[in-house]
mmCIF file of the N, C-alpha and C atoms, coordinates in Angstrom:
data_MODEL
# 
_entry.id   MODEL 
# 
loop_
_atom_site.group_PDB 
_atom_site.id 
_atom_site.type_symbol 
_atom_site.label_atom_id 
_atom_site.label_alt_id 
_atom_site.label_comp_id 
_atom_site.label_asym_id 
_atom_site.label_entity_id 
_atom_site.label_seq_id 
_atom_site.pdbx_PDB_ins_code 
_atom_site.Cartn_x 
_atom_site.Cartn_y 
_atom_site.Cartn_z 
_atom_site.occupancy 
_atom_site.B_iso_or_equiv 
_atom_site.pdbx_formal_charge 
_atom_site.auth_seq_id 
_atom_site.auth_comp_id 
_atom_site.auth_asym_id 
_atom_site.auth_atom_id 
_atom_site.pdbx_PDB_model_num 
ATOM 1   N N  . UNK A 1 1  ? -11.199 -67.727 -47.894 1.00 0.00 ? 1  UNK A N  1 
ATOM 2   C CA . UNK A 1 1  ? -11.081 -66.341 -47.476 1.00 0.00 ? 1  UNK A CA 1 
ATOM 3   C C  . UNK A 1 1  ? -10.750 -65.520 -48.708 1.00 0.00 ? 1  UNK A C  1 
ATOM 4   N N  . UNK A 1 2  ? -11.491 -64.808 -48.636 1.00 0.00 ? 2  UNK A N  1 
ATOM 5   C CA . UNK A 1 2  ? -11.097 -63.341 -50.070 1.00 0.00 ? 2  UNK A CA 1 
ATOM 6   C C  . UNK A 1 2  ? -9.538  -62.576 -50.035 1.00 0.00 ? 2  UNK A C  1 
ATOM 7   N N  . UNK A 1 3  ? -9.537  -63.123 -51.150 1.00 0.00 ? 3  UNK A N  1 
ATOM 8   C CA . UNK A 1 3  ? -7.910  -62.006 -50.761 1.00 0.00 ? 3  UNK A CA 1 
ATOM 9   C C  . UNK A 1 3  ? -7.992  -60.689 -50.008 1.00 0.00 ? 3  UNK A C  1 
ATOM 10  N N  . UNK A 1 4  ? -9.386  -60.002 -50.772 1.00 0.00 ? 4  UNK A N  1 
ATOM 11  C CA . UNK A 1 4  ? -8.984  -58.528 -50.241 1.00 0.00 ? 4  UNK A CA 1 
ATOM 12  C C  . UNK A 1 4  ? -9.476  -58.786 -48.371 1.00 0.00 ? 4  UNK A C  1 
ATOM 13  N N  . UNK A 1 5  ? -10.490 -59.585 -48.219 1.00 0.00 ? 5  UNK A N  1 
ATOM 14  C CA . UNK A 1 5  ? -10.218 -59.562 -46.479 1.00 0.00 ? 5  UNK A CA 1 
ATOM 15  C C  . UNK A 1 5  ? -9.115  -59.950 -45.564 1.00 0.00 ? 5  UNK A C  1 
ATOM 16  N N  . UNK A 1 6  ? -8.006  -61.087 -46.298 1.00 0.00 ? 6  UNK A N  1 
ATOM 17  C CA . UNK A 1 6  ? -6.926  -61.414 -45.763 1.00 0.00 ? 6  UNK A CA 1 
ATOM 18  C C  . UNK A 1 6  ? -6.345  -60.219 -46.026 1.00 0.00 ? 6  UNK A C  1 
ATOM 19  N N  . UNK A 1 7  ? -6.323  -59.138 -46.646 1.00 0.00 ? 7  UNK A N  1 
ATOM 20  C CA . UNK A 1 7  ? -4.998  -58.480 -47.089 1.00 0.00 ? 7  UNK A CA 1 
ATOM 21  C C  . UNK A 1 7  ? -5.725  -56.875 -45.710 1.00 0.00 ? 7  UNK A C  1 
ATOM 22  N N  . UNK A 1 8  ? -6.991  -56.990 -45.941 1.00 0.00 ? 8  UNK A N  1 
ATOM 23  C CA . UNK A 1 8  ? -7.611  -55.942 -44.543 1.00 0.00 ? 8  UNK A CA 1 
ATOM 24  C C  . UNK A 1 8  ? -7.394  -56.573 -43.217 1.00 0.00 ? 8  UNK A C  1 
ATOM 25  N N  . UNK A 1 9  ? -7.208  -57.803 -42.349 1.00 0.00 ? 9  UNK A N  1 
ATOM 26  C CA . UNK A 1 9  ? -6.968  -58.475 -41.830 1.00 0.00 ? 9  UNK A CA 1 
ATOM 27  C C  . UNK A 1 9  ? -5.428  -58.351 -41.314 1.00 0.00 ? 9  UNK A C  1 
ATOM 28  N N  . UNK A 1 10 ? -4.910  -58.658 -42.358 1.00 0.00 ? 10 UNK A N  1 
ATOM 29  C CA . UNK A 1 10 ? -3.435  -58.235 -42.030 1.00 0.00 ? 10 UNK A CA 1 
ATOM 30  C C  . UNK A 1 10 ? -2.864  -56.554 -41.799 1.00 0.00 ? 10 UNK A C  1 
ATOM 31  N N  . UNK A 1 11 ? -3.351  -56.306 -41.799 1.00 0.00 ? 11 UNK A N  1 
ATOM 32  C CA . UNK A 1 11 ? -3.159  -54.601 -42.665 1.00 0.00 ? 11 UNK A CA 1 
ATOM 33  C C  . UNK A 1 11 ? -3.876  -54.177 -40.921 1.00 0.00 ? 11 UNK A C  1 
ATOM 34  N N  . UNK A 1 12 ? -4.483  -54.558 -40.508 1.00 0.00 ? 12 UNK A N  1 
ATOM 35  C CA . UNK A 1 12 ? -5.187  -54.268 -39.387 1.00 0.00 ? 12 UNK A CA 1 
ATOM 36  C C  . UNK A 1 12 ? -4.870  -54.619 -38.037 1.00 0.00 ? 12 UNK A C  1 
ATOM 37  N N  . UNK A 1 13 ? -3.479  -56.015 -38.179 1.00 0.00 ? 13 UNK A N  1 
ATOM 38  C CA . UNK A 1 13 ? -2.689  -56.756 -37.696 1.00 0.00 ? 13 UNK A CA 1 
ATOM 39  C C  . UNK A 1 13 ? -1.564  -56.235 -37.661 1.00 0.00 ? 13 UNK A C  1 
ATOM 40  N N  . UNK A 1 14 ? -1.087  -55.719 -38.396 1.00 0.00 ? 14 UNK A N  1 
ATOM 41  C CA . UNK A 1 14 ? -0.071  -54.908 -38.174 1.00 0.00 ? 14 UNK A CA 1 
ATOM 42  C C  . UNK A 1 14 ? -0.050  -53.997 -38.106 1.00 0.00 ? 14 UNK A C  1 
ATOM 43  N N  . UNK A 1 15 ? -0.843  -52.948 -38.383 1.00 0.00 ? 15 UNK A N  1 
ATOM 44  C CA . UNK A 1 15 ? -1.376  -51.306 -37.658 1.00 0.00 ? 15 UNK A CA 1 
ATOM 45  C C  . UNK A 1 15 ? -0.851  -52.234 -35.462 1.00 0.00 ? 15 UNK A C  1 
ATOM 46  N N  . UNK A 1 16 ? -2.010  -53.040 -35.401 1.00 0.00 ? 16 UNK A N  1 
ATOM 47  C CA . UNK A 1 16 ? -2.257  -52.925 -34.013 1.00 0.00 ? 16 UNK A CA 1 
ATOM 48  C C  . UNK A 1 16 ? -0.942  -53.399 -33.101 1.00 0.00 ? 16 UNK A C  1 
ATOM 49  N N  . UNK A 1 17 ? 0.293   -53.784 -33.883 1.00 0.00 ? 17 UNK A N  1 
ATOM 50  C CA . UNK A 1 17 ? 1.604   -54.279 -33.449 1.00 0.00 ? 17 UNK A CA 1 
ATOM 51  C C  . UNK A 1 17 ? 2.165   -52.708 -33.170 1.00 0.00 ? 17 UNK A C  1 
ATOM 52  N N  . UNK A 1 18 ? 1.867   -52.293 -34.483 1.00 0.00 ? 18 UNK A N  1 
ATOM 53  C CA . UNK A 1 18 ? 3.043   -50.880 -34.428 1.00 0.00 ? 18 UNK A CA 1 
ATOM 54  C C  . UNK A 1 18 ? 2.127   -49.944 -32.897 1.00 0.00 ? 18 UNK A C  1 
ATOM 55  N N  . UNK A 1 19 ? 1.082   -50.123 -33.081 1.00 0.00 ? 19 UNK A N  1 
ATOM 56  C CA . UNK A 1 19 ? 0.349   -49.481 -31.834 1.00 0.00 ? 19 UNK A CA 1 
ATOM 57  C C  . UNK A 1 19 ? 0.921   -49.799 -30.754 1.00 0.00 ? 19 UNK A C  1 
ATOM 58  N N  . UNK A 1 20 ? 0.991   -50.757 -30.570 1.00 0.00 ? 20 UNK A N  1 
ATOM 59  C CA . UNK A 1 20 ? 1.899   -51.791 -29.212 1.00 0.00 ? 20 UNK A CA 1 
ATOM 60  C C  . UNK A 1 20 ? 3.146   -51.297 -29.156 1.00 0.00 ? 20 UNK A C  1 
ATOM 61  N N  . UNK A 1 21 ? 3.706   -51.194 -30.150 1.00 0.00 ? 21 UNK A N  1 
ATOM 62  C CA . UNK A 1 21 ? 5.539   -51.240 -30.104 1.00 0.00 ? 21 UNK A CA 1 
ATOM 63  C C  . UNK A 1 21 ? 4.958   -49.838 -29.725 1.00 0.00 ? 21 UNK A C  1 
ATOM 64  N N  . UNK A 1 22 ? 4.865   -48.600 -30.223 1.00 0.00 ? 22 UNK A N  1 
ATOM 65  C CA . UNK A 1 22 ? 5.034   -47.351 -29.997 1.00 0.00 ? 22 UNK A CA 1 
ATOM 66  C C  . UNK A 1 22 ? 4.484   -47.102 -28.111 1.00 0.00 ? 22 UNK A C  1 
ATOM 67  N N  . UNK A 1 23 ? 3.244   -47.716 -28.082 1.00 0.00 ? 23 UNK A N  1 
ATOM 68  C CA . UNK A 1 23 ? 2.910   -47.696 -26.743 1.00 0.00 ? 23 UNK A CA 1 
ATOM 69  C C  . UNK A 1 23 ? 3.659   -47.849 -25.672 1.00 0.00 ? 23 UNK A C  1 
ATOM 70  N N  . UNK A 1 24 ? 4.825   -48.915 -25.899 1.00 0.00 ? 24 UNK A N  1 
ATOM 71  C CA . UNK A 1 24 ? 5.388   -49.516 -24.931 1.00 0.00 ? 24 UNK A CA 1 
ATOM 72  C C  . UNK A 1 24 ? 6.460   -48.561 -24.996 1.00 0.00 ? 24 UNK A C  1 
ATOM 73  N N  . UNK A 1 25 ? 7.161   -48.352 -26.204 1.00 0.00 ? 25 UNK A N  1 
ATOM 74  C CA . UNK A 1 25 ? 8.605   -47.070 -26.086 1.00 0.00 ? 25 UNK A CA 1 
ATOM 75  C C  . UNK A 1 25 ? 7.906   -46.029 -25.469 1.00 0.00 ? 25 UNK A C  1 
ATOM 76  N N  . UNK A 1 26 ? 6.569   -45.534 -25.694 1.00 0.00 ? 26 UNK A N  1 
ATOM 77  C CA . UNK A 1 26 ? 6.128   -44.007 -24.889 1.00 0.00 ? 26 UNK A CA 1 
ATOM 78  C C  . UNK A 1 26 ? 5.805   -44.191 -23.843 1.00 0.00 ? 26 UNK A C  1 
ATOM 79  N N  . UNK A 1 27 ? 5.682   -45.982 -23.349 1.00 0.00 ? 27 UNK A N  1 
ATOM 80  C CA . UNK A 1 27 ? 4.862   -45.796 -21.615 1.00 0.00 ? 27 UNK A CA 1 
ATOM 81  C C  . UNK A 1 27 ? 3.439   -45.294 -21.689 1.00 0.00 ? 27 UNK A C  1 
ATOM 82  N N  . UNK A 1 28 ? 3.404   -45.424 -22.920 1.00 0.00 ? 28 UNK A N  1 
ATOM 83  C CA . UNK A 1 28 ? 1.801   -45.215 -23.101 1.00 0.00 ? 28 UNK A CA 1 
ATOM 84  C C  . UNK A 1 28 ? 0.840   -46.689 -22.915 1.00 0.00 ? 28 UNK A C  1 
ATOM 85  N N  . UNK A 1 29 ? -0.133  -46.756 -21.878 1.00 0.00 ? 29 UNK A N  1 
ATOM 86  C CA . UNK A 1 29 ? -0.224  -47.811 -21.404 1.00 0.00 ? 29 UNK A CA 1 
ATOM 87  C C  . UNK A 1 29 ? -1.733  -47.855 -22.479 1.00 0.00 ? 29 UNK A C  1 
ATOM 88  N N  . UNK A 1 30 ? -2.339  -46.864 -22.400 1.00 0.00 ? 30 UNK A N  1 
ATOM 89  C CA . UNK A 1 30 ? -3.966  -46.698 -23.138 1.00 0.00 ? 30 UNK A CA 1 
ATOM 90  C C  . UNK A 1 30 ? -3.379  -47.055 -25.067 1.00 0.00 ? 30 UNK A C  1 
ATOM 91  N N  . UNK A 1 31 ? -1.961  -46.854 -25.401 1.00 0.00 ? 31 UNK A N  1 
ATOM 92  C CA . UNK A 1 31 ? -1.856  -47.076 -26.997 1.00 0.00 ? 31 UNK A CA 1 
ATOM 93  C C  . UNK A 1 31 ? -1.628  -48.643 -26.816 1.00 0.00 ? 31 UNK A C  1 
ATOM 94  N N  . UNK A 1 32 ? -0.696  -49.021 -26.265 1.00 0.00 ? 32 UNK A N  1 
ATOM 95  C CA . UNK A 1 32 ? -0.272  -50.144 -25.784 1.00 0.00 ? 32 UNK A CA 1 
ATOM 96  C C  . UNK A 1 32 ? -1.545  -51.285 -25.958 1.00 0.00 ? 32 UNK A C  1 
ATOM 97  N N  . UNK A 1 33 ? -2.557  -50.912 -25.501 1.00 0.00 ? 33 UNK A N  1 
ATOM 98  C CA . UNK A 1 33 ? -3.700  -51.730 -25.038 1.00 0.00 ? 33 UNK A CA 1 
ATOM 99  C C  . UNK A 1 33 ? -4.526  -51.770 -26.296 1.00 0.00 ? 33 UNK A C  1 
ATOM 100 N N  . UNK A 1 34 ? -4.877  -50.552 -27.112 1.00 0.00 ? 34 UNK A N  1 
ATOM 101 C CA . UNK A 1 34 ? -5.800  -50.356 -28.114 1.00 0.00 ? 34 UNK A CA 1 
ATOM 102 C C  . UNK A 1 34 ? -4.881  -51.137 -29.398 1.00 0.00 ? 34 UNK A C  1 
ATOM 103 N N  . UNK A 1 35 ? -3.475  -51.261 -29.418 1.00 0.00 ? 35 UNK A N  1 
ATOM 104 C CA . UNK A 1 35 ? -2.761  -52.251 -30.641 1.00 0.00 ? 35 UNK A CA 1 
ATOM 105 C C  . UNK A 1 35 ? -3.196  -53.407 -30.252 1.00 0.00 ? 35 UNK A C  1 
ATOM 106 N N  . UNK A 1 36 ? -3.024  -54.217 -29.091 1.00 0.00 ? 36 UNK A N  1 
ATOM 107 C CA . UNK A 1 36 ? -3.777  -55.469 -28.682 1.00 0.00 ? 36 UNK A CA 1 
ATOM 108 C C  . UNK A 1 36 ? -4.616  -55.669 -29.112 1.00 0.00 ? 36 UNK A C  1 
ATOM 109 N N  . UNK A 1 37 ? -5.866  -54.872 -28.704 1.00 0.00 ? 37 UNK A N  1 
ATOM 110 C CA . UNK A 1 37 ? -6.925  -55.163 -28.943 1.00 0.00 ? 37 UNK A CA 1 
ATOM 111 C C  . UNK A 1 37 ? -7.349  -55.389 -30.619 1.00 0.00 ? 37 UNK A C  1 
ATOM 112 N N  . UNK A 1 38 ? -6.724  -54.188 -31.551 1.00 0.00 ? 38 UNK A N  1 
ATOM 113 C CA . UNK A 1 38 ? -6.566  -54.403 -33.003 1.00 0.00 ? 38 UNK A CA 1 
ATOM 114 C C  . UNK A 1 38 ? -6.337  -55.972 -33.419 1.00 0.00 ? 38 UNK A C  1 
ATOM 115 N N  . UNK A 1 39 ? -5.044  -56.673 -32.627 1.00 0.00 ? 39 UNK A N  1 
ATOM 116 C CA . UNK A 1 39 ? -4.472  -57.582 -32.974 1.00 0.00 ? 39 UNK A CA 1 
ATOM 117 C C  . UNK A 1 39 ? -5.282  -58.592 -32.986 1.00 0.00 ? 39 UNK A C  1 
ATOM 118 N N  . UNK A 1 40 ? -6.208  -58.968 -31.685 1.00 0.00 ? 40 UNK A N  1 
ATOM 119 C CA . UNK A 1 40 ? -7.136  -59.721 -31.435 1.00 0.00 ? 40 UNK A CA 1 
ATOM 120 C C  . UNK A 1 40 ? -8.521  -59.269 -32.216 1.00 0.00 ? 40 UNK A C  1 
ATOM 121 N N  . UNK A 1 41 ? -8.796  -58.100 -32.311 1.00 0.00 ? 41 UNK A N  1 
ATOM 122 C CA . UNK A 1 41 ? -10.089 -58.437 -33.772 1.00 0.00 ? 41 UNK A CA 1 
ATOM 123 C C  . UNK A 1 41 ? -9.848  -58.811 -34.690 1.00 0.00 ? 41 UNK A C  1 
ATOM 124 N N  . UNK A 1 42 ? -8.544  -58.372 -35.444 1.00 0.00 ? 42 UNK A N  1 
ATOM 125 C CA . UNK A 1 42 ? -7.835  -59.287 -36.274 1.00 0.00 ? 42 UNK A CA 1 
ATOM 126 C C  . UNK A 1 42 ? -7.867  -60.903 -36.728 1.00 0.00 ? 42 UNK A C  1 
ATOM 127 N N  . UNK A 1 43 ? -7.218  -60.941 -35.538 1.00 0.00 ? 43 UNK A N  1 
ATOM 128 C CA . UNK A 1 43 ? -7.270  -62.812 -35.323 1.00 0.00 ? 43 UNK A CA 1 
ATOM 129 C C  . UNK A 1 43 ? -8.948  -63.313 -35.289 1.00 0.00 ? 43 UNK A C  1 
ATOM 130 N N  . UNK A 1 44 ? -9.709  -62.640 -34.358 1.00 0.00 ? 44 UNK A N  1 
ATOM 131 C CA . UNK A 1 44 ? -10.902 -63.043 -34.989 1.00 0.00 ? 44 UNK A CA 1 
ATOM 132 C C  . UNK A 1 44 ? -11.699 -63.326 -36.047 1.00 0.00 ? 44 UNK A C  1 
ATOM 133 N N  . UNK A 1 45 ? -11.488 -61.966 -37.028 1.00 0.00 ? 45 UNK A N  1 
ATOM 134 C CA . UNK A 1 45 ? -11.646 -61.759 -38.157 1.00 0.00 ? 45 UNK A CA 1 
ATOM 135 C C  . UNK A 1 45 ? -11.016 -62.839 -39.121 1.00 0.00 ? 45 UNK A C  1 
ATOM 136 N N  . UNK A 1 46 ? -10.032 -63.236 -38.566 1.00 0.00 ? 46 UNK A N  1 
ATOM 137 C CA . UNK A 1 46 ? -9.286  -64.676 -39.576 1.00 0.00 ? 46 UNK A CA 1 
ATOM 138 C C  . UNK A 1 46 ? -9.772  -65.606 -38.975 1.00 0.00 ? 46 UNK A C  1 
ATOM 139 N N  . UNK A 1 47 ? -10.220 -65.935 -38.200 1.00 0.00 ? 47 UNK A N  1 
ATOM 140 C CA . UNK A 1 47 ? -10.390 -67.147 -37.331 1.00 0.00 ? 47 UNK A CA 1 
ATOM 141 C C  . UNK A 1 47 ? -12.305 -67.512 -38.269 1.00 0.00 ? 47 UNK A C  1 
ATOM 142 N N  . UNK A 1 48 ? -12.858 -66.331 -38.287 1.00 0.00 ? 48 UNK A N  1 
ATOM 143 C CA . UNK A 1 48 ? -14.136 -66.462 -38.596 1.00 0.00 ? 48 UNK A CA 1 
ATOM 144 C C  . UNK A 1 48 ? -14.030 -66.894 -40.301 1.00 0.00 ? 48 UNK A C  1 
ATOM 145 N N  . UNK A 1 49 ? -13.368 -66.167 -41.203 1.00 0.00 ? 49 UNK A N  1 
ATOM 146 C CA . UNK A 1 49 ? -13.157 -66.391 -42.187 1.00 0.00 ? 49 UNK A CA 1 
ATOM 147 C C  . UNK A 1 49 ? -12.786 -67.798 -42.292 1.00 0.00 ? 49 UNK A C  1 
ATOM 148 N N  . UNK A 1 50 ? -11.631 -68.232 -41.898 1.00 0.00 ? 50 UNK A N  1 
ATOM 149 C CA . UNK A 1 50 ? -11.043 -69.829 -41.885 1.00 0.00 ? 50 UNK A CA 1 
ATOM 150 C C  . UNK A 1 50 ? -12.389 -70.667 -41.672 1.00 0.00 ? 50 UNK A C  1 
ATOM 151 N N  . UNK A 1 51 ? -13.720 -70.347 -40.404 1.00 0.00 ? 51 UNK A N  1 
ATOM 152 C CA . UNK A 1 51 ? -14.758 -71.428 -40.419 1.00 0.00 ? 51 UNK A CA 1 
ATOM 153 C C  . UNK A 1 51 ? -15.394 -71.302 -41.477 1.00 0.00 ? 51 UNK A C  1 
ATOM 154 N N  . UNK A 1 52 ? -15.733 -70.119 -42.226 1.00 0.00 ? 52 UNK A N  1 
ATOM 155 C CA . UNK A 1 52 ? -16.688 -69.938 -43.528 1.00 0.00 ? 52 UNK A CA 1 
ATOM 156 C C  . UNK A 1 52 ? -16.033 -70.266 -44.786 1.00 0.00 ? 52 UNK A C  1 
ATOM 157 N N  . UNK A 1 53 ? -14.643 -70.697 -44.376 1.00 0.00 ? 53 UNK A N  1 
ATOM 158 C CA . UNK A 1 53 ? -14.058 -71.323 -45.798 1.00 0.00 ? 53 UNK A CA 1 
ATOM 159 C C  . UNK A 1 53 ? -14.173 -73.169 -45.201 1.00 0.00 ? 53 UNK A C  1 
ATOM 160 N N  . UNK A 1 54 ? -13.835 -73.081 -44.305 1.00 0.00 ? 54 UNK A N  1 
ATOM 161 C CA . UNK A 1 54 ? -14.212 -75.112 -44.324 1.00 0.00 ? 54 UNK A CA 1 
ATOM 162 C C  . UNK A 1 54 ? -15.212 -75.385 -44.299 1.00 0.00 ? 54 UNK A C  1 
ATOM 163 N N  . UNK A 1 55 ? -16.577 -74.837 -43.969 1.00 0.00 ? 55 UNK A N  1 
ATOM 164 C CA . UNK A 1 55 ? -18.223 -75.174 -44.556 1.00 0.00 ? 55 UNK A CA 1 
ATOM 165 C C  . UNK A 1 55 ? -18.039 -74.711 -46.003 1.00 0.00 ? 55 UNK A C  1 
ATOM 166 N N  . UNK A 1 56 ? -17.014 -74.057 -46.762 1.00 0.00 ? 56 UNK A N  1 
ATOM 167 C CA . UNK A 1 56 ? -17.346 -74.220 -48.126 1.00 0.00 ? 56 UNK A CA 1 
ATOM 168 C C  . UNK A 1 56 ? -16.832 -75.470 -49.038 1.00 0.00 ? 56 UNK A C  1 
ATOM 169 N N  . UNK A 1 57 ? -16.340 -76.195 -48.526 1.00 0.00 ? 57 UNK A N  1 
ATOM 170 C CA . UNK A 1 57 ? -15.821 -76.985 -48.789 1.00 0.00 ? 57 UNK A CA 1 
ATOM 171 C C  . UNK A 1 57 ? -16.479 -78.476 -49.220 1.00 0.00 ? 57 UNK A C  1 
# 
């Protein structure tokens, strides 16, 4: 994995937490949902990277 995509990855991972945390103190159910969802493209985004680094191998 490229540094700079782990470091967009993360960076995109934790945007979608603070989305969550703020969602949940405002009862905002629609911010709440869109940090999730960040979190989980995220994890995808690493998950896909991690297979294109063990076929490089």
């Amino acid at each position: 994995m490229a540094a700079d995509d782990k470091m967009k990855n993360t960076a995109e991972d934790l945007e979608g937490k603070a989305k969550e945390a703020a969602g949940k103190a405002r009862g905002d159910e629609q911010q709440e949902n869109e940090g999730k969802g960040q979190q989980a493209k995220a994890d995808l985004k690493k998950a896909a990277e991690n297979v294109k680094d063990a076929f490089k191998k």
